[in-house]
The first five atom37 places (N, CA, C, CB, O) and aatype in JSON, in Angstrom:
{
  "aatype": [20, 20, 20, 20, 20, 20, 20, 20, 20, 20, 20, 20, 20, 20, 20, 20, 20, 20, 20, 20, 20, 20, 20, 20, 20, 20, 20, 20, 20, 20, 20, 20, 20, 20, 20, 20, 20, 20, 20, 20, 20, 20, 20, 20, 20, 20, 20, 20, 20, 20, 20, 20, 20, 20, 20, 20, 20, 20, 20, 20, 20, 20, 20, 20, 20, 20, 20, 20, 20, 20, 20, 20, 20, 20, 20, 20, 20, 20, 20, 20, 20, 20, 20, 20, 20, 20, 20, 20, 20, 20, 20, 20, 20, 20, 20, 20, 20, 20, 20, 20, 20, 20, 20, 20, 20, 20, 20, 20, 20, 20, 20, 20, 20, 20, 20, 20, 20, 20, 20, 20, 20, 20, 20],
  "atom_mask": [
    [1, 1, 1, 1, 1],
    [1, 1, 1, 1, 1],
    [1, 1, 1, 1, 1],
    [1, 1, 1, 1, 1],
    [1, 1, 1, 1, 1],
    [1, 1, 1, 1, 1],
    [1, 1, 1, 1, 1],
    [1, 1, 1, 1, 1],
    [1, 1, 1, 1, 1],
    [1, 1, 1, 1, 1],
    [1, 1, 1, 1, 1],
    [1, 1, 1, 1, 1],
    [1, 1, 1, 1, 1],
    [1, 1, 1, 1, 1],
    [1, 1, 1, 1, 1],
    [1, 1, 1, 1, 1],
    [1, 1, 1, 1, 1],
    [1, 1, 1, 1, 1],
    [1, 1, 1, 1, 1],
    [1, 1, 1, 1, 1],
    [1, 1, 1, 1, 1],
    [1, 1, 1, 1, 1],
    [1, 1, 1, 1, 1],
    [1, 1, 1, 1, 1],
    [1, 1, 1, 1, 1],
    [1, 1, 1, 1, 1],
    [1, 1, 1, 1, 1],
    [1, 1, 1, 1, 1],
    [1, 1, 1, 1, 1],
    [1, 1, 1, 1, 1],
    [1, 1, 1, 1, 1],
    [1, 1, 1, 1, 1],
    [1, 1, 1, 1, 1],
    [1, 1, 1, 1, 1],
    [1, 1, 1, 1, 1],
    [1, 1, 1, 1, 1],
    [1, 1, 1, 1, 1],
    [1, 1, 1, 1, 1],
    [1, 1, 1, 1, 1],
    [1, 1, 1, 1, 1],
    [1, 1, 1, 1, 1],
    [1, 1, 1, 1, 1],
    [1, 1, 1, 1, 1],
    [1, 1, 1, 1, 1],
    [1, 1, 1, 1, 1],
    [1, 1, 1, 1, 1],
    [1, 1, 1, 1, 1],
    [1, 1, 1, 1, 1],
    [1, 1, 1, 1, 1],
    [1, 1, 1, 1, 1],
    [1, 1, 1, 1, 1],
    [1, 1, 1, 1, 1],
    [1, 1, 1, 1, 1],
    [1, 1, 1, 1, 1],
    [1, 1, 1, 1, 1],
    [1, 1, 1, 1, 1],
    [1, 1, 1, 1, 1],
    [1, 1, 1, 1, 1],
    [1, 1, 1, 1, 1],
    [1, 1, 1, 1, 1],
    [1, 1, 1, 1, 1],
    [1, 1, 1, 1, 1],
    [1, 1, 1, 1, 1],
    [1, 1, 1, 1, 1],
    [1, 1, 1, 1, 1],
    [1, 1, 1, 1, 1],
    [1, 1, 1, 1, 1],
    [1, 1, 1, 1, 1],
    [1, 1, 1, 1, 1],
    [1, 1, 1, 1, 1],
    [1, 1, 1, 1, 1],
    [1, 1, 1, 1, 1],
    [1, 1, 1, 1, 1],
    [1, 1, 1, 1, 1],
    [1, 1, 1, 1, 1],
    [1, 1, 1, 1, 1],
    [1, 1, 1, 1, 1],
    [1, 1, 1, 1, 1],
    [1, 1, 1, 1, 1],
    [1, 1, 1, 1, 1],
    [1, 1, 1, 1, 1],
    [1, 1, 1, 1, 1],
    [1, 1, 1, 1, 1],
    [1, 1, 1, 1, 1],
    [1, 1, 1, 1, 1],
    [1, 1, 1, 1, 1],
    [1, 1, 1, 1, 1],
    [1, 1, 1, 1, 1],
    [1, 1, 1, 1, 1],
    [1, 1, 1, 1, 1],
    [1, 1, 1, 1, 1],
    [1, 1, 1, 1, 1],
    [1, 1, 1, 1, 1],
    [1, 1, 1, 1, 1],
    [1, 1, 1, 1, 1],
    [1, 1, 1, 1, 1],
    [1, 1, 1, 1, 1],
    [1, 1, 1, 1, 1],
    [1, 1, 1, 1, 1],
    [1, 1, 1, 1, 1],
    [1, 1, 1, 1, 1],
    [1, 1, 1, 1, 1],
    [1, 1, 1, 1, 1],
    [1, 1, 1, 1, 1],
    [1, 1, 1, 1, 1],
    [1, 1, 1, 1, 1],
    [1, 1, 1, 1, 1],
    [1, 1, 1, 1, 1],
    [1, 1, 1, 1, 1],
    [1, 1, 1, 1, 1],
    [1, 1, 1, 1, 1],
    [1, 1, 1, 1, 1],
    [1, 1, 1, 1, 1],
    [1, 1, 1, 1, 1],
    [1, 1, 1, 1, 1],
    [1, 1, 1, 1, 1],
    [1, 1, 1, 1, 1],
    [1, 1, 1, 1, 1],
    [1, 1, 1, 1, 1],
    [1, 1, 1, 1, 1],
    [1, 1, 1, 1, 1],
    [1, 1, 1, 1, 1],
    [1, 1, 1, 1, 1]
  ],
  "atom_positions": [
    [[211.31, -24.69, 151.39], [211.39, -26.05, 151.93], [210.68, -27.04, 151.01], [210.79, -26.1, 153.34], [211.02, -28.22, 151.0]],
    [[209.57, -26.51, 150.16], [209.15, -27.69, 149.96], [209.39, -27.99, 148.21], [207.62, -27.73, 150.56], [208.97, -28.92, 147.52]],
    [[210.21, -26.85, 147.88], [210.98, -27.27, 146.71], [212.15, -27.68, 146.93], [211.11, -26.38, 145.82], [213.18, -27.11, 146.55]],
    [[212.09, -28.69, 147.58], [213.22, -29.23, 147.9], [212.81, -30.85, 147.9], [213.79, -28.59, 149.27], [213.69, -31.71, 148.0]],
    [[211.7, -31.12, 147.82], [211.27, -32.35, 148.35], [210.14, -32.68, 146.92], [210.51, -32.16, 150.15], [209.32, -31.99, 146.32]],
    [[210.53, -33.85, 146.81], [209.44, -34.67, 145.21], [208.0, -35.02, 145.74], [210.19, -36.64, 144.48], [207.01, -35.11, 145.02]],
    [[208.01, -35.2, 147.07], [206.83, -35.93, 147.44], [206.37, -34.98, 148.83], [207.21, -37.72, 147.75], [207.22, -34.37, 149.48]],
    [[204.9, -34.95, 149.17], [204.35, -34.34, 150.11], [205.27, -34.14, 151.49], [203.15, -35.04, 150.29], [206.19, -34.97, 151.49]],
    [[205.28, -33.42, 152.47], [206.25, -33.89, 154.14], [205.17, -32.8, 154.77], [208.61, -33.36, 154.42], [204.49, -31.84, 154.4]],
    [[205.45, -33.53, 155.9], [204.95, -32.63, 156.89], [205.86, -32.08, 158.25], [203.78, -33.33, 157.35], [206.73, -32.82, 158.72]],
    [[205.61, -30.89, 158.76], [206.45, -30.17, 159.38], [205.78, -30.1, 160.61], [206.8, -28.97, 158.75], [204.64, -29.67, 160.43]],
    [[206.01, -30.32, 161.67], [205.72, -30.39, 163.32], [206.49, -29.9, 164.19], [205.65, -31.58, 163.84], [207.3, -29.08, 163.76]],
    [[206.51, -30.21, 165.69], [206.78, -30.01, 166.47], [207.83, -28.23, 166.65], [207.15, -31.31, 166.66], [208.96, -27.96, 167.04]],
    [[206.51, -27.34, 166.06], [206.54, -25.91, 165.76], [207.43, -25.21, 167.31], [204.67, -25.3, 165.49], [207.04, -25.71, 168.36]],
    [[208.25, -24.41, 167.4], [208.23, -23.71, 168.81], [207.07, -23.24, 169.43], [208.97, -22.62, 168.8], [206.11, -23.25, 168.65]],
    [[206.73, -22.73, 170.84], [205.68, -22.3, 171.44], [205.88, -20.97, 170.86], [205.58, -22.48, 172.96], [204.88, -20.59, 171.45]],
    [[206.23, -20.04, 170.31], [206.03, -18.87, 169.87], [206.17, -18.63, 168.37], [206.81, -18.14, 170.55], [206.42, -17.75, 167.56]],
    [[205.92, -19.65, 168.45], [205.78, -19.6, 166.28], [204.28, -19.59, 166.09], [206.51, -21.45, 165.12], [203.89, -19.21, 164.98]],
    [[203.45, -19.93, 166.92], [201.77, -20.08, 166.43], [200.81, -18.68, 167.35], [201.03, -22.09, 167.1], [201.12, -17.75, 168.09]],
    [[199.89, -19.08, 166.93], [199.04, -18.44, 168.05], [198.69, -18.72, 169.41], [198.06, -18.37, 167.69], [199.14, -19.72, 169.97]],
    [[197.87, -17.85, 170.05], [197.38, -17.95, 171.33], [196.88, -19.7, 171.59], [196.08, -16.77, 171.46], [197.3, -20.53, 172.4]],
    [[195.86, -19.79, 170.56], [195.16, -20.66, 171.21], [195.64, -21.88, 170.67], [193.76, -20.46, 171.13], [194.89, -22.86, 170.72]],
    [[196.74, -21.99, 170.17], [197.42, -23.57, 170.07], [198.22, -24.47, 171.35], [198.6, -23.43, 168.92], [199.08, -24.05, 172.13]],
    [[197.7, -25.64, 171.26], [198.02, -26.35, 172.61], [199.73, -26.54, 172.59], [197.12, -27.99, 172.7], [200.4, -26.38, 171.57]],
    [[200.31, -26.92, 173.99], [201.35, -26.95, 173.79], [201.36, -28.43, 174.2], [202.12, -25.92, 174.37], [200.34, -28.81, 174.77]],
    [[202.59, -29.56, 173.95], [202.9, -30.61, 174.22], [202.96, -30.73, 175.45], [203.77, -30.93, 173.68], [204.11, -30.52, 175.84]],
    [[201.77, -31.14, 176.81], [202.43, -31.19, 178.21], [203.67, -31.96, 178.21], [201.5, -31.81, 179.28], [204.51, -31.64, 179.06]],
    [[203.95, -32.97, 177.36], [205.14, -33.94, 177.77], [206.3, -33.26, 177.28], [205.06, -35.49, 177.14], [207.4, -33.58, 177.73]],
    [[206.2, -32.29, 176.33], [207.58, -31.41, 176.04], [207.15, -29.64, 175.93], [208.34, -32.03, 174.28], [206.63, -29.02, 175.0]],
    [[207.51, -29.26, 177.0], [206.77, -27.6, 177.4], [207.97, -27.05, 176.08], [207.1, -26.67, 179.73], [209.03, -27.6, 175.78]],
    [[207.51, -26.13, 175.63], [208.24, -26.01, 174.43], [207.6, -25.81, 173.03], [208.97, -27.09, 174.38], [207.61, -24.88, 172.22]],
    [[207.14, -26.81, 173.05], [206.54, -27.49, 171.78], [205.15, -27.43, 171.6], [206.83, -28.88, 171.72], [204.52, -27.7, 172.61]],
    [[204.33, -27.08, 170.36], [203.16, -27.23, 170.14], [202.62, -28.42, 169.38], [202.87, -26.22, 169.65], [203.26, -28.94, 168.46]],
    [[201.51, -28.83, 169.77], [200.97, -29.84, 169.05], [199.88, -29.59, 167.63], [200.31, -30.57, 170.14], [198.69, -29.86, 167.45]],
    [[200.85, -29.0, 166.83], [200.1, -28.71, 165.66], [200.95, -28.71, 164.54], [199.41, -27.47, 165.74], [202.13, -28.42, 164.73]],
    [[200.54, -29.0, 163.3], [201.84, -29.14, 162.27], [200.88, -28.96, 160.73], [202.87, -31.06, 162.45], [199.69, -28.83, 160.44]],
    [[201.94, -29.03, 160.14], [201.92, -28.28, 158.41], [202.01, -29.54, 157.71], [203.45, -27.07, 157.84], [202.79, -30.41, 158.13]],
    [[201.13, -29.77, 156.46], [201.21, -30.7, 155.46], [201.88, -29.7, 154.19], [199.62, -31.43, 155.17], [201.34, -28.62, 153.92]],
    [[203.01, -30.13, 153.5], [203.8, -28.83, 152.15], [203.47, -29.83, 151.06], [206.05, -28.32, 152.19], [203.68, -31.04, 151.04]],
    [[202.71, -28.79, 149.89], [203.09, -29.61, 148.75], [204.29, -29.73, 147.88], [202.32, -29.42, 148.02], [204.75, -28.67, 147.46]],
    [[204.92, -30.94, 147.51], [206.0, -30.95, 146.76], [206.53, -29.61, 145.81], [205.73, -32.05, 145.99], [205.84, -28.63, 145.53]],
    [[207.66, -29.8, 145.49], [208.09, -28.82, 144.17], [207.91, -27.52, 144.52], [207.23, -29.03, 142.8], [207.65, -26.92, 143.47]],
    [[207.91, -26.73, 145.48], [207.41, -25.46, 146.13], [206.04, -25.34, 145.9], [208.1, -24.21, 145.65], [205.69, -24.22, 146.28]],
    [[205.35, -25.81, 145.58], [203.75, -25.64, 145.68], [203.54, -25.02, 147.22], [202.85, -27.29, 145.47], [202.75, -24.08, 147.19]],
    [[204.03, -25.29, 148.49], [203.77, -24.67, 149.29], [202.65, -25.17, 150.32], [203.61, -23.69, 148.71], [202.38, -26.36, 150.35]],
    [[202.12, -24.41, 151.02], [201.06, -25.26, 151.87], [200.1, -25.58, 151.84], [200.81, -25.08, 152.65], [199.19, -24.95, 151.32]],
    [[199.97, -27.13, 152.62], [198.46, -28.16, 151.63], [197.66, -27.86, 152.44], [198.34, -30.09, 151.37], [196.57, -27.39, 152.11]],
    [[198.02, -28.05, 153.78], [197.03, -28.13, 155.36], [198.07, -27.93, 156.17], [196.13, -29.71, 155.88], [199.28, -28.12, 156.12]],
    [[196.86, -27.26, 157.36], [197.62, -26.95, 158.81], [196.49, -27.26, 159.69], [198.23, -25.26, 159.09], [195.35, -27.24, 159.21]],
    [[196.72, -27.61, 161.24], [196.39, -27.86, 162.29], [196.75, -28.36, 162.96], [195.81, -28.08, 162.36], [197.92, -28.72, 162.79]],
    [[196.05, -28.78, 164.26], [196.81, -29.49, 165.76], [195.39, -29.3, 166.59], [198.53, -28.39, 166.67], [194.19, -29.24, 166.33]],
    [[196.09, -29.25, 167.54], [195.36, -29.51, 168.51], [195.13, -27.75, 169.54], [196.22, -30.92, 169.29], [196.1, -26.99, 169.55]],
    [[194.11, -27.41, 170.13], [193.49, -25.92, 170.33], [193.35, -26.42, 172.12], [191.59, -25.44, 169.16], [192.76, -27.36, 172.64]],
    [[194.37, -25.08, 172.83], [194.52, -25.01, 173.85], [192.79, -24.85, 174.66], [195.61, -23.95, 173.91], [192.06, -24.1, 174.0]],
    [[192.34, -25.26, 175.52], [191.07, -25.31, 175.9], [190.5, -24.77, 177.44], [190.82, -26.64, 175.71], [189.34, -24.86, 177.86]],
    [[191.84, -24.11, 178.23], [191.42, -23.54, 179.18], [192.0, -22.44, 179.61], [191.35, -24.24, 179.96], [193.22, -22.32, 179.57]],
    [[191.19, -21.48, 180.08], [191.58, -20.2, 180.39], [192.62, -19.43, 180.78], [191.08, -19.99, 180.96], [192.86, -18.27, 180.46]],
    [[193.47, -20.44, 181.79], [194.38, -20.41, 182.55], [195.74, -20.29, 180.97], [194.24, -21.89, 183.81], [196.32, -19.28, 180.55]],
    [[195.83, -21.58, 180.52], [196.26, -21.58, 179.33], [196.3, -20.7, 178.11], [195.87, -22.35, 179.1], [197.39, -20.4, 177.62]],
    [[195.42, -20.35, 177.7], [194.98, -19.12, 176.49], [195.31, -17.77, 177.13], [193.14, -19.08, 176.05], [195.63, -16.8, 176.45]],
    [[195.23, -17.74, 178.52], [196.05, -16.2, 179.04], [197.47, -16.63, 179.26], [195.43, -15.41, 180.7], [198.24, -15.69, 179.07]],
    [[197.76, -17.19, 179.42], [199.11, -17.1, 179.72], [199.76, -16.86, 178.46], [199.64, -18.29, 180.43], [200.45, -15.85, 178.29]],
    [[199.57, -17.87, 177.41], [199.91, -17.88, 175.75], [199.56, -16.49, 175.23], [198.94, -19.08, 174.83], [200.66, -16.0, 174.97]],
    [[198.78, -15.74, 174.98], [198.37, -14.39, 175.17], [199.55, -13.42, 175.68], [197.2, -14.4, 176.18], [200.22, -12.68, 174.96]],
    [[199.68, -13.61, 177.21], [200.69, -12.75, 177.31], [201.93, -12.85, 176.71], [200.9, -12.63, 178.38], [202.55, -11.82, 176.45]],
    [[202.51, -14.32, 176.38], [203.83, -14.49, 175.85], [203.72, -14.32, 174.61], [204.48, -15.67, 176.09], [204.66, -14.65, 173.89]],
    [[202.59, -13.79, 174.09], [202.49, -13.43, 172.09], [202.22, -12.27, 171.77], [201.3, -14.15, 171.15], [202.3, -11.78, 170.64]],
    [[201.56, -11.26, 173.77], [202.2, -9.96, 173.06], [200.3, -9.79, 173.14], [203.47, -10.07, 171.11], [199.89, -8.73, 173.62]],
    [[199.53, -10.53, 172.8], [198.39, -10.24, 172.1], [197.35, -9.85, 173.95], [197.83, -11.93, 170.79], [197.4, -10.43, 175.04]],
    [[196.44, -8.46, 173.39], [195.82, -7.85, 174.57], [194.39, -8.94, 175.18], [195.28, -6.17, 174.0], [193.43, -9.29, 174.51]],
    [[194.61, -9.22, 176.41], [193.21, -9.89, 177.03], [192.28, -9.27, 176.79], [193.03, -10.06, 178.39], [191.21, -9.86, 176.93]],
    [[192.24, -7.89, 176.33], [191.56, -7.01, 176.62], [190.4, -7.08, 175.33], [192.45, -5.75, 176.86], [189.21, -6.79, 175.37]],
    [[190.92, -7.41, 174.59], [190.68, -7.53, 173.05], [189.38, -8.93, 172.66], [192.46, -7.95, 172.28], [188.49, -9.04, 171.82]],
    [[189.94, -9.87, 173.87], [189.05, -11.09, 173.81], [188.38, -11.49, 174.54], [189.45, -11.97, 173.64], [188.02, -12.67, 174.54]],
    [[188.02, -10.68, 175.34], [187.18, -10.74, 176.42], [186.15, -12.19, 176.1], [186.34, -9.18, 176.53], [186.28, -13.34, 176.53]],
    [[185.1, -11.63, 175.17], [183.61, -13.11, 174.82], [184.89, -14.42, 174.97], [182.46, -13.12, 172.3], [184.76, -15.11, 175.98]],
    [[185.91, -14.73, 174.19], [186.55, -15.58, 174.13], [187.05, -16.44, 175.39], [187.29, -15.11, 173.48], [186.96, -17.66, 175.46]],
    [[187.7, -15.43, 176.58], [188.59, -15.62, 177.46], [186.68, -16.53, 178.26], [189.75, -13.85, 178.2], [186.43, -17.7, 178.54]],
    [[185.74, -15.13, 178.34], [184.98, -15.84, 178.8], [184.46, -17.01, 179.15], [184.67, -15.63, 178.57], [184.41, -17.46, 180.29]],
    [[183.91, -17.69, 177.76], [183.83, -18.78, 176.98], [184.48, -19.88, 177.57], [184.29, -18.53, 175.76], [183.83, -20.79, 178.09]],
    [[185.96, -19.89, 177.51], [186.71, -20.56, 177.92], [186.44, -20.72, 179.69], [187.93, -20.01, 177.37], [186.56, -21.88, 180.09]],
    [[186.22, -20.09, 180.36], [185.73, -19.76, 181.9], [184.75, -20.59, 181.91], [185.23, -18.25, 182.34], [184.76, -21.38, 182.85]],
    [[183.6, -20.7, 180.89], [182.81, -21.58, 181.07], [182.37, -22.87, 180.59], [182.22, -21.11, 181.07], [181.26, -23.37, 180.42]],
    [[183.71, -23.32, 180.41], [183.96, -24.85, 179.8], [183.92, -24.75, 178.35], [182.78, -26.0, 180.25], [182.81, -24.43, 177.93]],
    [[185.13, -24.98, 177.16], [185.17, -25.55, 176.41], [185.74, -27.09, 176.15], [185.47, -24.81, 175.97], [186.78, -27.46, 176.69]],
    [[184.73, -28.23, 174.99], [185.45, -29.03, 174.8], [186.81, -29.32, 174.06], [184.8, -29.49, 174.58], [187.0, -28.73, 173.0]],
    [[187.97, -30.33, 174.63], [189.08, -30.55, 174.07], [188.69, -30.67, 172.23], [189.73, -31.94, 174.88], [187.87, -31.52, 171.88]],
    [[189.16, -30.03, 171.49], [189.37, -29.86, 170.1], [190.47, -30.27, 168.86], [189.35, -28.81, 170.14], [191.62, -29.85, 168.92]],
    [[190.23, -30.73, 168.24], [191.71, -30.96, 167.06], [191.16, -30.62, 165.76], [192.44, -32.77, 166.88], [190.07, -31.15, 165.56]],
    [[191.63, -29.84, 164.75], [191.61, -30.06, 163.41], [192.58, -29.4, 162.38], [190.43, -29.76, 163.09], [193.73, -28.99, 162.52]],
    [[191.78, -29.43, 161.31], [192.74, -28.56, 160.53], [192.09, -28.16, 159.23], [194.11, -29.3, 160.25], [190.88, -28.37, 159.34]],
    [[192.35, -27.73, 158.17], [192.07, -26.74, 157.19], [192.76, -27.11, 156.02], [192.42, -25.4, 157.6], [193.84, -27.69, 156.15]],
    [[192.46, -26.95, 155.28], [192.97, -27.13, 153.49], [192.35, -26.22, 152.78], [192.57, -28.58, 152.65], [191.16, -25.96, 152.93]],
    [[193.02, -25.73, 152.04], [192.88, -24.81, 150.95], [192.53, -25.1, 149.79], [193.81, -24.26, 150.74], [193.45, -25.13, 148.97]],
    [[191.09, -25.42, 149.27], [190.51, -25.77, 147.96], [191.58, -25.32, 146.81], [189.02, -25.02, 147.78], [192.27, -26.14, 146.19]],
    [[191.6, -24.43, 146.68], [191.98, -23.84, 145.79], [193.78, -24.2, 145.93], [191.37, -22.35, 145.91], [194.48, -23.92, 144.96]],
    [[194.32, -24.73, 146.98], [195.62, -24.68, 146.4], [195.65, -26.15, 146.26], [196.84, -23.94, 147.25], [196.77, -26.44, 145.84]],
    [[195.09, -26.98, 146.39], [194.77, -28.49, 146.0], [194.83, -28.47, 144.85], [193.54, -29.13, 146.34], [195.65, -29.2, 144.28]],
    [[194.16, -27.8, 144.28], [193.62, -27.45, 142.73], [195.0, -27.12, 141.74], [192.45, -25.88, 142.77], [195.43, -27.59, 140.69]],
    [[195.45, -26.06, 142.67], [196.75, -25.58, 141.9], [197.91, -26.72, 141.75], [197.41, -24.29, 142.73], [198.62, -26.7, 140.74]],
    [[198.11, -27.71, 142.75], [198.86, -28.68, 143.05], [198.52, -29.92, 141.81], [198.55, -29.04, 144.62], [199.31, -30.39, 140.99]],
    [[197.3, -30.19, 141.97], [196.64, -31.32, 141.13], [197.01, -30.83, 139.75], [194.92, -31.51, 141.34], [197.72, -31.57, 139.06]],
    [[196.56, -29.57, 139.23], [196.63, -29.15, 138.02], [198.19, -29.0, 137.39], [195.87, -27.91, 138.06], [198.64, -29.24, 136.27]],
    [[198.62, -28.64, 138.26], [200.12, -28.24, 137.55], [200.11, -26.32, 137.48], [200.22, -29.12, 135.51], [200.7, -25.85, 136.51]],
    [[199.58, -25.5, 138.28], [199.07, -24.51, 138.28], [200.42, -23.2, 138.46], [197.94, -24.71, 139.35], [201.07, -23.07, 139.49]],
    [[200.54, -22.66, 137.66], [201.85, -21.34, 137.97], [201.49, -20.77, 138.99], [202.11, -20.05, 136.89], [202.43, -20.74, 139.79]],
    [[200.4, -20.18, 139.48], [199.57, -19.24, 140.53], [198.5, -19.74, 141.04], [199.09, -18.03, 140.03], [198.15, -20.87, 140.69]],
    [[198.13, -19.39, 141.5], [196.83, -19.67, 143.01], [195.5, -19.03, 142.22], [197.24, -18.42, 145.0], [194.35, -19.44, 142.13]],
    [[196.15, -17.83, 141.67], [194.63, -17.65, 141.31], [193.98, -18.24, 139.68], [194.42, -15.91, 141.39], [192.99, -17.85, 139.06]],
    [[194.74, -19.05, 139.42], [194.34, -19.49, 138.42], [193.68, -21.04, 138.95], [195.51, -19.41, 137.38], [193.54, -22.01, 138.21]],
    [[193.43, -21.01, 139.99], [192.48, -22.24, 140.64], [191.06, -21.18, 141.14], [193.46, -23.24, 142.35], [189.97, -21.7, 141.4]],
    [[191.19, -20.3, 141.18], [190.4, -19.46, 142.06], [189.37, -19.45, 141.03], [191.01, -18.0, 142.62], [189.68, -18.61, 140.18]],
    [[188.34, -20.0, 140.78], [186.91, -19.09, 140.4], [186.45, -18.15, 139.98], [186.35, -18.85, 140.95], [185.92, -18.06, 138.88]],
    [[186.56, -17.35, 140.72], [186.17, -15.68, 140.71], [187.7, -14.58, 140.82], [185.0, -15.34, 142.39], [187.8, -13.36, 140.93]],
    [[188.72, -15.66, 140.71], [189.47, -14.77, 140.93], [189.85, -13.13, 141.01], [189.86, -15.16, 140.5], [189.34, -12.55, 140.04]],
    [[190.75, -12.04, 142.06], [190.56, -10.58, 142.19], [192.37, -10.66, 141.58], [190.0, -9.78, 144.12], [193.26, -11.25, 142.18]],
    [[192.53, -9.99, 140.41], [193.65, -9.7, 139.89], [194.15, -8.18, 139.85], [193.55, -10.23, 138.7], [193.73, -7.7, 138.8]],
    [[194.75, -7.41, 140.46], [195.1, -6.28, 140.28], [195.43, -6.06, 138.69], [196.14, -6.05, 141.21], [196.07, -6.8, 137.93]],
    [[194.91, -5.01, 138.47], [194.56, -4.8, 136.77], [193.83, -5.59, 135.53], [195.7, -4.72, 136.22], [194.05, -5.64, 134.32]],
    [[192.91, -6.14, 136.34], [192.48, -7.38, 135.23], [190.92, -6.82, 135.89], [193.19, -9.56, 135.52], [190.8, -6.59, 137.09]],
    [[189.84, -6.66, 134.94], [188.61, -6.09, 135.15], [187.98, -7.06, 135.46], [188.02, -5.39, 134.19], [188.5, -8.14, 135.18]],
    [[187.01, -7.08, 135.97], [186.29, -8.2, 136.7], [185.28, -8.44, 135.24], [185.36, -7.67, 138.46], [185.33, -7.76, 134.21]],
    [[184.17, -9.88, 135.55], [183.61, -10.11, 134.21], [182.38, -9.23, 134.7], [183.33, -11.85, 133.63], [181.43, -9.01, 133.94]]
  ]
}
């Protein structure tokens, strides 16, 4: 998708079973999650992701069961949630693929630092 496009886009309104448990869904369109993808141009691929993080119990089990994933597993979490979390939004970027984007970079790990190369000895 995103070698297809000269300039940055962003991708939204994800299905409810394309993300995880704890992503909120759109109350005004049940369906839909409120979280989305920033792509960098030229297939560079993905800049940032986030949305908005489902915040009550009732919610995070139900999403849970429709993803398959065990209550059993998240117990501290489910807890947590039982005892009030605040409403949340953010999102994440990848240093290193900024880097690759800015630079003009063939690979990812040639932004990486310390990079781990299968067959390449460490320094």
């Amino acid at each position: 998708l995103s070698a297809m496009h000269q300039k940055p886009l962003f991708v939204y309104d994800y299905p409810l079973i394309a993300r995880g448990f704890y992503d909120r869904e759109d109350p005004n369109r049940p369906g839909i999650l409120r979280d989305f993808d920033m792509l960098y141009p030229e297939g560079f691929g993905e800049a940032i992701s986030g949305g908005e993080r489902e915040n009550t119990y009732e919610g995070v089990l139900k999403r849970m069961k429709l993803t398959g994933e065990d209550p059993e597993k998240y117990g501290w979490y489910l807890q947590m949630l039982k005892e009030g979390v605040p409403f949340s939004v953010g999102f994440g970027i990848g240093v290193e693929r900024l880097t690759r984007w800015i630079c003009g970079l063939k690979t990812i790990w040639e932004a990486v630092p310390f990079p781990k190369v299968p067959g390449v000895a460490s320094p």
